[in-house]
DRENNUPA-896373 format. One line per 5 residues: number of its first residue (from 1); for each residue x, y negated, z negated of N, C-alpha, C, O. Coordinates in steps of 0.2 Angstrom, whole numbers, plus 5000, padded with zeros to 4 digits. Layout:
<atoms>
NUM> X/Y/Z/X/Y/Z/X/Y/Z/X/Y/Z ~ ...
</atoms>
This chain:
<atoms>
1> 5004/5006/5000/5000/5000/5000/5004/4994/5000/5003/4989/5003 ~ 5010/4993/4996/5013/4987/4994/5018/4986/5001/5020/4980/5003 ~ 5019/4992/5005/5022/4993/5011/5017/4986/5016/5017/4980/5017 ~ 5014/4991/5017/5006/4987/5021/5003/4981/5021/5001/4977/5025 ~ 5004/4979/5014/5004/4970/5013/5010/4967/5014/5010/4961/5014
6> 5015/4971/5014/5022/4964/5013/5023/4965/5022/5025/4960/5025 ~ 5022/4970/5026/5020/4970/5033/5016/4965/5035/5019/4961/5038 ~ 5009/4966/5033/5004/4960/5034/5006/4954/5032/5005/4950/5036 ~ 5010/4952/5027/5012/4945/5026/5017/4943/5032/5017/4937/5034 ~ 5021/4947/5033/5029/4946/5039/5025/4945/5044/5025/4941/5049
11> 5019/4949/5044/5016/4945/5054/5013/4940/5052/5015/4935/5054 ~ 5009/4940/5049/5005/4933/5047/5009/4927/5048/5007/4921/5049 ~ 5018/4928/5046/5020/4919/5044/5024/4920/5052/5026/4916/5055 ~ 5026/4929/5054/5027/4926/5062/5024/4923/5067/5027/4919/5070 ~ 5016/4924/5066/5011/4920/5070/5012/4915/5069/5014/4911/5073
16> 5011/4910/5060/5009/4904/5060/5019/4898/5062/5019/4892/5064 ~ 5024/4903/5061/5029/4898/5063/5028/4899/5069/5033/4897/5072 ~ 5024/4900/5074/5022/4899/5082/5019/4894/5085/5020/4890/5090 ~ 5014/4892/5080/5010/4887/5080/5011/4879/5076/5016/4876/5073 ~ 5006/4876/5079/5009/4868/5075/5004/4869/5068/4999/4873/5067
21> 5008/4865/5064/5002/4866/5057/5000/4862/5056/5002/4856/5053 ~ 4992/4864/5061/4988/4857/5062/4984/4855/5055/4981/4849/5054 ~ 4983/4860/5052/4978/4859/5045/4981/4856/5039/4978/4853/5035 ~ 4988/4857/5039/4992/4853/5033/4995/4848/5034/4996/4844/5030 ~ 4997/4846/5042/5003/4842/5044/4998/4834/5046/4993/4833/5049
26> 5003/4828/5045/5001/4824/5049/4997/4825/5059/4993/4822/5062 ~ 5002/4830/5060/5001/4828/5068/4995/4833/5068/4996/4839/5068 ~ 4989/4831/5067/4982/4837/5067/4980/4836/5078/4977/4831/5081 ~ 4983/4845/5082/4983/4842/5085/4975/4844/5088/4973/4840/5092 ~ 4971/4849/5086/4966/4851/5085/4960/4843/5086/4956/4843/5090
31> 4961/4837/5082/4959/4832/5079/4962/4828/5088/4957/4826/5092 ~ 4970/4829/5090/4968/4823/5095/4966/4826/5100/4963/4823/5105 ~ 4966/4834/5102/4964/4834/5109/4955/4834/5107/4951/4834/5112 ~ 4953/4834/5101/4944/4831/5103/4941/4825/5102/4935/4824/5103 ~ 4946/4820/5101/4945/4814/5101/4947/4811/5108/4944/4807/5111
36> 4954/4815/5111/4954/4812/5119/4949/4814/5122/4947/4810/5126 ~ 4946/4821/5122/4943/4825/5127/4946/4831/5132/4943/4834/5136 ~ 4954/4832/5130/4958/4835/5135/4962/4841/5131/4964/4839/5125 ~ 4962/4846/5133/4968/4850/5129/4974/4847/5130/4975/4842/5133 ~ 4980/4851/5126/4985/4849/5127/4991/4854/5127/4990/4860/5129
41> 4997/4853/5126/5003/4860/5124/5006/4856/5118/5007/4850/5116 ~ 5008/4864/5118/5012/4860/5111/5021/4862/5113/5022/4868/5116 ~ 5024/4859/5112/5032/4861/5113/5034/4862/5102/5034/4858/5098 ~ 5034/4869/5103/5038/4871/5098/5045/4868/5097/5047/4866/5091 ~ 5050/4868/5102/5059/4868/5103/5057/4860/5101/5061/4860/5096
46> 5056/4854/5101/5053/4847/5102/5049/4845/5096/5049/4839/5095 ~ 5044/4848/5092/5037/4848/5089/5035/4843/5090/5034/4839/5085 ~ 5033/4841/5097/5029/4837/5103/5023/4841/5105/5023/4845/5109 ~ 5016/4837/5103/5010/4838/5107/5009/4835/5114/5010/4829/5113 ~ 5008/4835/5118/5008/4831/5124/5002/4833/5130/5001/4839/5133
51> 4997/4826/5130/4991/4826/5132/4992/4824/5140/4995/4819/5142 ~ 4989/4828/5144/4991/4824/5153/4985/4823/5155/4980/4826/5153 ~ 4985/4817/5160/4979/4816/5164/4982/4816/5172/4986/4812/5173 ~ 4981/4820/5176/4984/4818/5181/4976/4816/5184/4970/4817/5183 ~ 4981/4811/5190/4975/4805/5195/4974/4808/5200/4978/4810/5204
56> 4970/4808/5199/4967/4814/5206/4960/4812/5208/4956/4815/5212 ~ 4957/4805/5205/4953/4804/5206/4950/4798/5214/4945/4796/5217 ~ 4960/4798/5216/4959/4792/5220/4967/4797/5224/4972/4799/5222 ~ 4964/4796/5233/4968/4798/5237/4976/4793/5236/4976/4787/5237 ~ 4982/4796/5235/4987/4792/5235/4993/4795/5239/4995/4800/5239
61> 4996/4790/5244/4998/4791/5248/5005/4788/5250/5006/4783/5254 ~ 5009/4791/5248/5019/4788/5249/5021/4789/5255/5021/4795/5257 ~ 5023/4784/5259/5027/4784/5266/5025/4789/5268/5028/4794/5269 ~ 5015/4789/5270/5012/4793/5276/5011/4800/5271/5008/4805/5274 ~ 5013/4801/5266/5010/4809/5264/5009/4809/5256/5013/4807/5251
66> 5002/4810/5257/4998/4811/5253/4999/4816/5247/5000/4822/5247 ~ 5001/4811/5239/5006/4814/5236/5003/4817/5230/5000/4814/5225 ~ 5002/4824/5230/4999/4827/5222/5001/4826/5215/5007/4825/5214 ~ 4998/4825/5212/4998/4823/5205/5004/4825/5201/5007/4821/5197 ~ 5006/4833/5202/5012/4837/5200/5019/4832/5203/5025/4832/5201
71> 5016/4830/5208/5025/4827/5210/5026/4816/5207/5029/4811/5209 ~ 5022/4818/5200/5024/4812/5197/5017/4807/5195/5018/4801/5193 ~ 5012/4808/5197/5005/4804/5198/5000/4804/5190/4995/4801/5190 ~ 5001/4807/5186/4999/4808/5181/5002/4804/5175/5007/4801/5174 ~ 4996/4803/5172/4995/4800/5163/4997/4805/5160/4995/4811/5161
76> 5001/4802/5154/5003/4806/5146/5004/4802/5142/5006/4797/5142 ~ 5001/4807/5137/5002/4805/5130/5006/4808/5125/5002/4810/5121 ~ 5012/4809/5123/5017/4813/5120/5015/4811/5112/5014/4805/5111 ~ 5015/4815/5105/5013/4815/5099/5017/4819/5096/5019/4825/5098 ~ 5019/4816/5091/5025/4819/5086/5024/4818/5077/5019/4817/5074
81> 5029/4819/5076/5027/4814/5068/5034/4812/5067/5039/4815/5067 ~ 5030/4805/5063/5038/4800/5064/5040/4802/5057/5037/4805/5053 ~ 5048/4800/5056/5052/4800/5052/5050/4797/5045/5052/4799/5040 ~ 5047/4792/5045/5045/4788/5041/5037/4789/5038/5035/4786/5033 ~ 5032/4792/5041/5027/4798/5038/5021/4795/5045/5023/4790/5049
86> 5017/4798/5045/5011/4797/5049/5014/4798/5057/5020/4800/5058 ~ 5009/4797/5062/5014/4799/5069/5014/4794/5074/5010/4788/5074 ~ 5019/4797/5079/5021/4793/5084/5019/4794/5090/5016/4800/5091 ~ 5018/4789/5096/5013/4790/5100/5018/4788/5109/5018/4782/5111 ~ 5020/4790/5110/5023/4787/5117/5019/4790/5124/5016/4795/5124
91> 5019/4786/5129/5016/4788/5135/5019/4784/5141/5024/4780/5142 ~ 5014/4786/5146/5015/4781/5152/5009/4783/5155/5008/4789/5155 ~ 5005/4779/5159/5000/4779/5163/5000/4776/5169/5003/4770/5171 ~ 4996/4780/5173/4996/4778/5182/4992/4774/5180/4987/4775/5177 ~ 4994/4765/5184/4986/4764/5185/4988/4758/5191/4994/4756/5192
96> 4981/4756/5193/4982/4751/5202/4982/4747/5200/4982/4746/5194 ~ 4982/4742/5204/4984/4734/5202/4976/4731/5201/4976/4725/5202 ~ 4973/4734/5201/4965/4731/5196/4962/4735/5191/4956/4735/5189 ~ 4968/4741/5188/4965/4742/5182/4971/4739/5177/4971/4740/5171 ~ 4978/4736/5180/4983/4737/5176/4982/4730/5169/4985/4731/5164
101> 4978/4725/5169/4978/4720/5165/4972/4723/5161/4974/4723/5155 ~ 4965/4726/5162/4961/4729/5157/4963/4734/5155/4961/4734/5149 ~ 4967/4738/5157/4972/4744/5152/4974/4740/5146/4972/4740/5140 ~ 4978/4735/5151/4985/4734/5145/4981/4731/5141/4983/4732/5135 ~ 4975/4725/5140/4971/4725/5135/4971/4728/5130/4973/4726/5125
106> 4967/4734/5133/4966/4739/5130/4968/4743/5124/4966/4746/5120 ~ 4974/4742/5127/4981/4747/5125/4979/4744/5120/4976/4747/5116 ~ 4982/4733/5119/4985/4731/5115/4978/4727/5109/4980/4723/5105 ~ 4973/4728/5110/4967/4730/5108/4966/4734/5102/4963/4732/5097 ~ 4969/4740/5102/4969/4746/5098/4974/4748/5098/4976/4754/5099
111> 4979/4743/5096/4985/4744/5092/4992/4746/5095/4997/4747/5092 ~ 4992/4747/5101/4996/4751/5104/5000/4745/5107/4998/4739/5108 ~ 5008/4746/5108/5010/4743/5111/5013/4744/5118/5014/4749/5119 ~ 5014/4738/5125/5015/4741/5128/5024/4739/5133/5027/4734/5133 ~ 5025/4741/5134/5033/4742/5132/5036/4742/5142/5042/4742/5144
116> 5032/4743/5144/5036/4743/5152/5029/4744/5157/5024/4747/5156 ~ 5030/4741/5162/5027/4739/5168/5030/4739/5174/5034/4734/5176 ~ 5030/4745/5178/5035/4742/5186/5031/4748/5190/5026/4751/5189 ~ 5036/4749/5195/5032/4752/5202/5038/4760/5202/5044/4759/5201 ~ 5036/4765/5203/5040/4770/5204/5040/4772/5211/5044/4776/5212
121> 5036/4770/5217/5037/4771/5224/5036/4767/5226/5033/4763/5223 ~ 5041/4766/5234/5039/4760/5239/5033/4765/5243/5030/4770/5241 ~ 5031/4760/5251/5027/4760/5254/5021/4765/5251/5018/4767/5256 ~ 5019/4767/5246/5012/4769/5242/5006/4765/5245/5006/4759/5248 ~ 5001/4768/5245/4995/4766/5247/4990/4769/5242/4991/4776/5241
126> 4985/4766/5239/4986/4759/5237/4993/4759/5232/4997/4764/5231 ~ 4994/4754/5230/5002/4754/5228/4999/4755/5219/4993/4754/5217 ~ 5005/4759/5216/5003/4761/5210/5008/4757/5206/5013/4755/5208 ~ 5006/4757/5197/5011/4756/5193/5010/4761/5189/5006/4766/5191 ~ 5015/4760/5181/5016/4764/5176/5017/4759/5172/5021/4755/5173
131> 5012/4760/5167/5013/4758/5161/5013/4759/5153/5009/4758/5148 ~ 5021/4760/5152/5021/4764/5148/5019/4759/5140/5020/4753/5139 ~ 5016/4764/5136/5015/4764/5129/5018/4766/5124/5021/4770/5125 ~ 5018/4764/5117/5020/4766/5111/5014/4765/5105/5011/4760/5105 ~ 5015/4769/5101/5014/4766/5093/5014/4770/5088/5015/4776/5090
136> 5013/4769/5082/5013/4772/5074/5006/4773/5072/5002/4769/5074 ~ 5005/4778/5068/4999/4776/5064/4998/4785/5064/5002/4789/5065 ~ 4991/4784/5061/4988/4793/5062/4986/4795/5069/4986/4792/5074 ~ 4984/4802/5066/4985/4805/5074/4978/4803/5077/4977/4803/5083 ~ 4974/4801/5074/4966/4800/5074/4967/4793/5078/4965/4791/5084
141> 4968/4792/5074/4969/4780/5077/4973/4783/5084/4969/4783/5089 ~ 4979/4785/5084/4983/4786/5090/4980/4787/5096/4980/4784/5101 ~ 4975/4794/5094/4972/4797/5100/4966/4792/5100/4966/4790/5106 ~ 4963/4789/5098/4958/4787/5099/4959/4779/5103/4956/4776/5107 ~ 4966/4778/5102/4968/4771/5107/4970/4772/5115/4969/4768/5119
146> 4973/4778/5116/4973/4781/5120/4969/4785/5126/4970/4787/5132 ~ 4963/4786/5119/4955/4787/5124/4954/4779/5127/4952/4779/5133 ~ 4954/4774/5123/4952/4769/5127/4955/4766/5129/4954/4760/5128 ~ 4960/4768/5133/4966/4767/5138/4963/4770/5145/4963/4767/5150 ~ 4961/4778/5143/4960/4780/5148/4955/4779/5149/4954/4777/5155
151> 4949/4780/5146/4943/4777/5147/4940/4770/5152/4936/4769/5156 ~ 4946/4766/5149/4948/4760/5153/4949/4760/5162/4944/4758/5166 ~ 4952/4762/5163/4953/4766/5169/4948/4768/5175/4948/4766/5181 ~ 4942/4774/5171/4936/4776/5173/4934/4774/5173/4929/4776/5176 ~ 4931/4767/5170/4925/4762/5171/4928/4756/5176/4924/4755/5181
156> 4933/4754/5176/4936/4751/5182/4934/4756/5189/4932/4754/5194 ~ 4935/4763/5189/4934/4764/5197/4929/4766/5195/4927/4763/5200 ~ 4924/4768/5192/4916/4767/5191/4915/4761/5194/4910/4762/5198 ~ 4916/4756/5194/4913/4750/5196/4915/4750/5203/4911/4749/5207 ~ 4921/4751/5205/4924/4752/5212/4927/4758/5213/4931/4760/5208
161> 4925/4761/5217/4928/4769/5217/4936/4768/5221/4940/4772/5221 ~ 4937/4762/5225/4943/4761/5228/4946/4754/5226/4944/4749/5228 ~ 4952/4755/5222/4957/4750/5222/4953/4741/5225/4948/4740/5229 ~ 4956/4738/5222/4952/4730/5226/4959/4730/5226/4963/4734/5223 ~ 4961/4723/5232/4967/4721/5234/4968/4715/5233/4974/4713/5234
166> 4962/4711/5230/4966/4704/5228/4960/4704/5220/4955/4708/5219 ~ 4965/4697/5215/4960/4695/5212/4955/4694/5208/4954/4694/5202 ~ 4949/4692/5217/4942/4688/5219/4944/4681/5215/4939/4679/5212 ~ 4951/4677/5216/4949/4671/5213/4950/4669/5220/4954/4671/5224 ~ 4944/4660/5219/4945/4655/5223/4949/4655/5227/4955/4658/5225
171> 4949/4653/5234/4957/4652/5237/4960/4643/5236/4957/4638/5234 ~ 4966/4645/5239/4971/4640/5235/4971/4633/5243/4972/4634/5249 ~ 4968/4628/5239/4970/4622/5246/4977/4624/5248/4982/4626/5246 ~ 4976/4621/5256/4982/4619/5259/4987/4614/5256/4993/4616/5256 ~ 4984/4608/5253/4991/4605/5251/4991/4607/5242/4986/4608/5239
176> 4996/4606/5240/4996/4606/5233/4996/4598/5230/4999/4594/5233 ~ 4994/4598/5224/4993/4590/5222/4993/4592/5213/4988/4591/5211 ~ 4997/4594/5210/4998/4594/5203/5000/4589/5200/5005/4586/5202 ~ 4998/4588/5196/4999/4584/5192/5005/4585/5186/5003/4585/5181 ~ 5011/4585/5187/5016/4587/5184/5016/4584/5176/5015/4588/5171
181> 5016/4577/5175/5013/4575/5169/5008/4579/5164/5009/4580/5158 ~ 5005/4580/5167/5000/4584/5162/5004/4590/5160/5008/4589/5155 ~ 5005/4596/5162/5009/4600/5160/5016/4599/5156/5017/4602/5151 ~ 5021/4593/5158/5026/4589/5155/5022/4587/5147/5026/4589/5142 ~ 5017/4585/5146/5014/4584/5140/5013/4590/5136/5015/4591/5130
186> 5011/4593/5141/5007/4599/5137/5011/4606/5133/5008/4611/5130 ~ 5018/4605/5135/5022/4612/5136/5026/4606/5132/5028/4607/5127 ~ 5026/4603/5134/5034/4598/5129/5040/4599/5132/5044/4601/5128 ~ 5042/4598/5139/5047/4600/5144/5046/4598/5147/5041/4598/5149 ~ 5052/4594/5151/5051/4593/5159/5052/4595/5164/5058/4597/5165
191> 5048/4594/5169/5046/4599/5174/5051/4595/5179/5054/4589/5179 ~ 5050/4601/5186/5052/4597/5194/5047/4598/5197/5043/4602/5196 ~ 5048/4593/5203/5041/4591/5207/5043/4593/5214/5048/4590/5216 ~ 5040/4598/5217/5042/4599/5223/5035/4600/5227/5031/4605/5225 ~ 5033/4595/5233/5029/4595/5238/5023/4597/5235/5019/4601/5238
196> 5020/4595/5229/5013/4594/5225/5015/4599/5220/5013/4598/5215 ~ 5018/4605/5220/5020/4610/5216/5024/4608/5209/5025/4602/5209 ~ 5026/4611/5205/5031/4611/5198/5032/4614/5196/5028/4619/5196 ~ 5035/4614/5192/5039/4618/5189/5043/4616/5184/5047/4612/5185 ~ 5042/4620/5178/5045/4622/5170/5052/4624/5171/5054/4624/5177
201> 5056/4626/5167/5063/4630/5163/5063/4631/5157/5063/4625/5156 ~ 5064/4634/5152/5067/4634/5147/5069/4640/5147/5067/4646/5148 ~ 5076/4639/5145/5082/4643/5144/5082/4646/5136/5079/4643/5131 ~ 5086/4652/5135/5090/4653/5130/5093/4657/5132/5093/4659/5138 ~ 5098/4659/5127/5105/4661/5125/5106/4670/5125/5102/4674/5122
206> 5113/4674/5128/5114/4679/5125/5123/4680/5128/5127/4677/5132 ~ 5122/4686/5125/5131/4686/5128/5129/4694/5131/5126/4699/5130 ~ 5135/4691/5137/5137/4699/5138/5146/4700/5139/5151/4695/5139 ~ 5146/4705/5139/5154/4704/5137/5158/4697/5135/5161/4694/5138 ~ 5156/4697/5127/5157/4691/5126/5157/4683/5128/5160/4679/5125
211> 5153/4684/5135/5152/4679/5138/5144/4676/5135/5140/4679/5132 ~ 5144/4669/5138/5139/4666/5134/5134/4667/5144/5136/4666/5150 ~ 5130/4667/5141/5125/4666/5147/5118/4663/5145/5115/4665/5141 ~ 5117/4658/5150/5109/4653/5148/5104/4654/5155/5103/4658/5159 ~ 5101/4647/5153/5095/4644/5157/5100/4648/5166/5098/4653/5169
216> 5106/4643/5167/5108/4644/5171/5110/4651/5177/5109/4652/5183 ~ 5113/4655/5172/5113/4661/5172/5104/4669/5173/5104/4675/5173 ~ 5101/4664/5173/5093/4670/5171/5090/4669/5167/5084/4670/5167 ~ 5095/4669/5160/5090/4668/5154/5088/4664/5152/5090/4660/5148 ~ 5081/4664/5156/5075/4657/5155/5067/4661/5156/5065/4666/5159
221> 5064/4656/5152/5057/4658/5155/5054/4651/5159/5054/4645/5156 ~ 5051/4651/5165/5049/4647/5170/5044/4648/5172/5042/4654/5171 ~ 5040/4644/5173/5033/4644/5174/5033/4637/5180/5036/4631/5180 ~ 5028/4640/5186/5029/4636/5194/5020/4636/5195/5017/4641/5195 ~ 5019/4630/5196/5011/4627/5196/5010/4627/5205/5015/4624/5208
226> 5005/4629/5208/5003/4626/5213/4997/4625/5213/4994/4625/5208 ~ 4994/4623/5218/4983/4620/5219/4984/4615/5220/4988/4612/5224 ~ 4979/4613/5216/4975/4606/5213/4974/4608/5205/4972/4613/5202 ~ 4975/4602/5201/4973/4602/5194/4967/4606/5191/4966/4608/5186 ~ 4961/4606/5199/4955/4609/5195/4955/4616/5199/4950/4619/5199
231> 4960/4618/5202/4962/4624/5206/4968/4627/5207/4969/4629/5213 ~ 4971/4629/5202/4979/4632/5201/4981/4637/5200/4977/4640/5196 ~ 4985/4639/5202/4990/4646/5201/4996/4644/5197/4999/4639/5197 ~ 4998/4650/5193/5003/4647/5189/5006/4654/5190/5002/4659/5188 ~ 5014/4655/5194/5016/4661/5190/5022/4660/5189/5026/4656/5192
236> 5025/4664/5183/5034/4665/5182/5036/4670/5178/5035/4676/5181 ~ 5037/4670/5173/5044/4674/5171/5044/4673/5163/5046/4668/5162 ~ 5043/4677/5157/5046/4676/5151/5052/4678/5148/5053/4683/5152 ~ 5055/4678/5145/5060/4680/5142/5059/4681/5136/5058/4676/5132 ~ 5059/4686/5133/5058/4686/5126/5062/4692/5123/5063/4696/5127
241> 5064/4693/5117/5064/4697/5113/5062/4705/5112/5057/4706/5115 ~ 5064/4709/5109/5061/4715/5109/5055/4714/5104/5050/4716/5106 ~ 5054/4711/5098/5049/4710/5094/5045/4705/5096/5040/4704/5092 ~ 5046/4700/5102/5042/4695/5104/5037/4698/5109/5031/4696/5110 ~ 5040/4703/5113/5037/4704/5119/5028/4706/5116/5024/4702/5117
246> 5026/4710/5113/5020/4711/5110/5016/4704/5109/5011/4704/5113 ~ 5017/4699/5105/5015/4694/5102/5012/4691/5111/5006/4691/5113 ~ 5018/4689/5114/5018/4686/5120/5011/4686/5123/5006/4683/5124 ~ 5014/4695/5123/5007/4699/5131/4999/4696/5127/4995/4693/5129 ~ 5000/4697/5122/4993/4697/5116/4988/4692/5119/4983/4693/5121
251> 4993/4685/5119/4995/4678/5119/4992/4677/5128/4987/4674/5130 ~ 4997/4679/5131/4992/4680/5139/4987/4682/5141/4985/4681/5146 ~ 4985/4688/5136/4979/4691/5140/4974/4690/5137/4969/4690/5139 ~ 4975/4688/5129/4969/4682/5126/4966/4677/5131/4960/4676/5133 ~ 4972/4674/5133/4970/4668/5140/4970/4668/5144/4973/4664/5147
256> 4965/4675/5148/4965/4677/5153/4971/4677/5160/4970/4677/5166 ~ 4980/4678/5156/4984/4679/5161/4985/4685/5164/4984/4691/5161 ~ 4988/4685/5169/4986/4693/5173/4995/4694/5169/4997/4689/5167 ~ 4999/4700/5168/5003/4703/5168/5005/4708/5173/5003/4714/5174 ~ 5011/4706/5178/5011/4709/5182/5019/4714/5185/5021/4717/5190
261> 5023/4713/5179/5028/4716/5177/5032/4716/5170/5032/4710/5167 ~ 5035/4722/5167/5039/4720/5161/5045/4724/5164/5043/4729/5167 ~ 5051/4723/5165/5056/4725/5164/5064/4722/5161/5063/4716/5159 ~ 5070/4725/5161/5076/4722/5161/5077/4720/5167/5076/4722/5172 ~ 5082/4713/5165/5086/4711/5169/5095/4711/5171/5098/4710/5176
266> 5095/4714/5164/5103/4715/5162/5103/4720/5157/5099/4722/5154 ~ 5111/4723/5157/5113/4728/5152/5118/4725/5149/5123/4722/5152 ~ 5118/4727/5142/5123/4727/5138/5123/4718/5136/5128/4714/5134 ~ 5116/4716/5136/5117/4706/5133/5114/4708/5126/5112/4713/5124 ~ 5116/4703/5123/5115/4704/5116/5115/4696/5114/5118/4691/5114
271> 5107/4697/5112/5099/4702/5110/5100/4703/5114/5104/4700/5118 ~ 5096/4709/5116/5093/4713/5120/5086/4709/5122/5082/4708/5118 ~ 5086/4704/5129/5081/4702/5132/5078/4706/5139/5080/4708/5144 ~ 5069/4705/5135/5068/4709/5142/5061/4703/5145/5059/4698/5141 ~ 5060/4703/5151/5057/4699/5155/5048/4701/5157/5047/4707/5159
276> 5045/4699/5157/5037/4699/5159/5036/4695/5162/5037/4689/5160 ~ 5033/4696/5170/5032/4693/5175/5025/4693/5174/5022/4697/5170 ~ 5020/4685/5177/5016/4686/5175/5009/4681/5182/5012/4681/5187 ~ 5006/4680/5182/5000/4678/5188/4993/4672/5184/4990/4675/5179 ~ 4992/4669/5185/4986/4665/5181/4981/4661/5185/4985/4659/5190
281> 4976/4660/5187/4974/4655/5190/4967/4649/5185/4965/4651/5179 ~ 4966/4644/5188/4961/4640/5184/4964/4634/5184/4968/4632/5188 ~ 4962/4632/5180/4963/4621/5180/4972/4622/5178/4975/4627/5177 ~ 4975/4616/5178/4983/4616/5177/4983/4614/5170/4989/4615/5168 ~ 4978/4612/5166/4980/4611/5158/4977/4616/5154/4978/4615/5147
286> 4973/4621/5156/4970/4626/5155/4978/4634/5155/4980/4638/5152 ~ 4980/4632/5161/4986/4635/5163/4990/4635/5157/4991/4639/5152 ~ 4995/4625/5159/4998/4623/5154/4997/4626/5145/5001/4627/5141 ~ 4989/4627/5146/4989/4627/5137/4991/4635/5134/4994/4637/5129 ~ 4988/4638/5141/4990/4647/5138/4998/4647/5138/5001/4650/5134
291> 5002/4644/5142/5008/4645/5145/5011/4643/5138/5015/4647/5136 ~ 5010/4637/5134/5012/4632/5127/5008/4638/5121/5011/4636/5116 ~ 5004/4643/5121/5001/4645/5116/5005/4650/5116/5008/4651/5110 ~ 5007/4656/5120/5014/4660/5120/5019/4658/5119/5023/4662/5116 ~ 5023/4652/5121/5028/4651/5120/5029/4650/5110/5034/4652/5107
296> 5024/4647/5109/5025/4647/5101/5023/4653/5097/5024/4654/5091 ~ 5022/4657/5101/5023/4667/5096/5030/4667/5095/5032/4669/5090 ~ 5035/4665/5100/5041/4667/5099/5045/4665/5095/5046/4659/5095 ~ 5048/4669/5092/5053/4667/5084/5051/4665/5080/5053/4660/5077 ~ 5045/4667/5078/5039/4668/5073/5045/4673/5068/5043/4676/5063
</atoms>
């Protein structure tokens, strides 16, 4: 008999060290795949759960051939449990150039951070991005931020089942007529005037091989006005911080600015500065005031 149970207990803790221990452990993973809606796998070697959505709802198409999901087209969401207690949440998501600013909403809505923005194919049709994500918390909050990420997504091609290509704001007059002044006021900087257009600078600081580099060098954030004062486009460039970049995007999509890149521009500068490209349209002191309301998140 004593044989027979000390057997049953050795298989018993064989099976359960195969498994994640979803009943005891922070990462409950039973908890996120029914709050996403999706199974997932577990990597034992990593003790990483890892949730996929591949796109397959929308024909996508690279240099003339039409590219399956398996060869890079898919959403994920990778879950761990962090070092410091509760769990971690990393990802990247496929999405078109009219779901990528209600995503990243989204994302940053429900607590998630969003951490890169850029293109992984040329010539694509419709052209796709990736946006990847991060964050802390329980696995519950985690997945459920993540659901309305993705969720995000299906309501957008619900509404249009095919990509839109601009936009739908007003088109831009022939001549441009800004009003430089008013943005010089409103931003607290002075701008340059070029053929009704203008245009911001501000610079800062970082070193790379102990080299000092500024405004002059790239490290600037720039903002260029075109229209009419009751009809303008505003796009440029931020420079922020690793712990600014969050506050910023917050700060732009509050005031309805579109977000249409995050990446690096340099390696090995110190701080580490990364860049957000960005798109706005509406009145020029409307522009001005989001562009002066972000700038004051930074170095908070």
């Amino acid at each position: 008999m004593k044989t027979d149970a000390i057997s049953r207990f050795l298989k018993s803790l064989a099976i359960a060290t195969t498994l994640p221990l979803a009943a005891n452990a922070a990462l409950d993973t039973n908890r996120i795949e029914q709050v996403i809606g999706l199974k997932g796998t577990w990597s034992a070697a990593e003790s990483v759960f890892k949730v996929t959505a591949p796109r397959n709802d929308v024909k996508i198409v690279v240099d003339g051939w039409t590219m399956p999901p398996f060869m890079g087209l898919a959403s994920w969401a990778a879950f761990t449990e962090a070092k410091m207690g509760g769990v971690m949440v990393m990802g990247d998501t496929v999405v078109f150039q009219d779901e990528v600013n209600p995503v990243m909403s989204a994302a940053l809505d429900n607590g998630l951070s969003v951490t890169a923005l850029h293109n992984h194919f040329f010539y694509d049709e419709p052209k796709v991005y990736f946006m990847h994500i991060g964050g802390e918390g329980s696995a519950e909050k985690l997945a459920a931020a993540v659901r309305k990420v993705w969720d995000k997504i299906k309501e957008t091609r619900a509404a249009n089942p095919q990509p839109t290509t601009t936009f739908g704001s007003a088109p831009l007059p022939a001549q441009n007529s800004i009003t430089g002044k008013t943005i010089d006021d409103i931003v607290g900087v002075k701008g340059q005037a070029n053929n009704g257009m203008f245009k911001v600078v501000i610079g800062r600081t970082a070193r790379m091989m102990d080299t000092e580099v500024g405004k002059e060098m790239g490290v600037n954030t720039w903002a260029a006005f075109a229209g009419t004062d009751d009809n303008a486009v505003v796009d440029g460039d931020f420079a922020v911080l690793e712990d600014e970049l969050q506050p910023v995007l917050k700060s732009l999509r509050h005031d309805g600015i579109n977000i249409v890149a995050i990446h690096s521009h340099m390696t090995h500068e110190n701080p580490r500065i990364l860049f957000l490209h960005y798109w706005g349209r509406g009145k020029t002191a409307d522009l001005a005031t989001a562009l002066k309301v972000a700038l004051s998140t930074q170095n908070k």
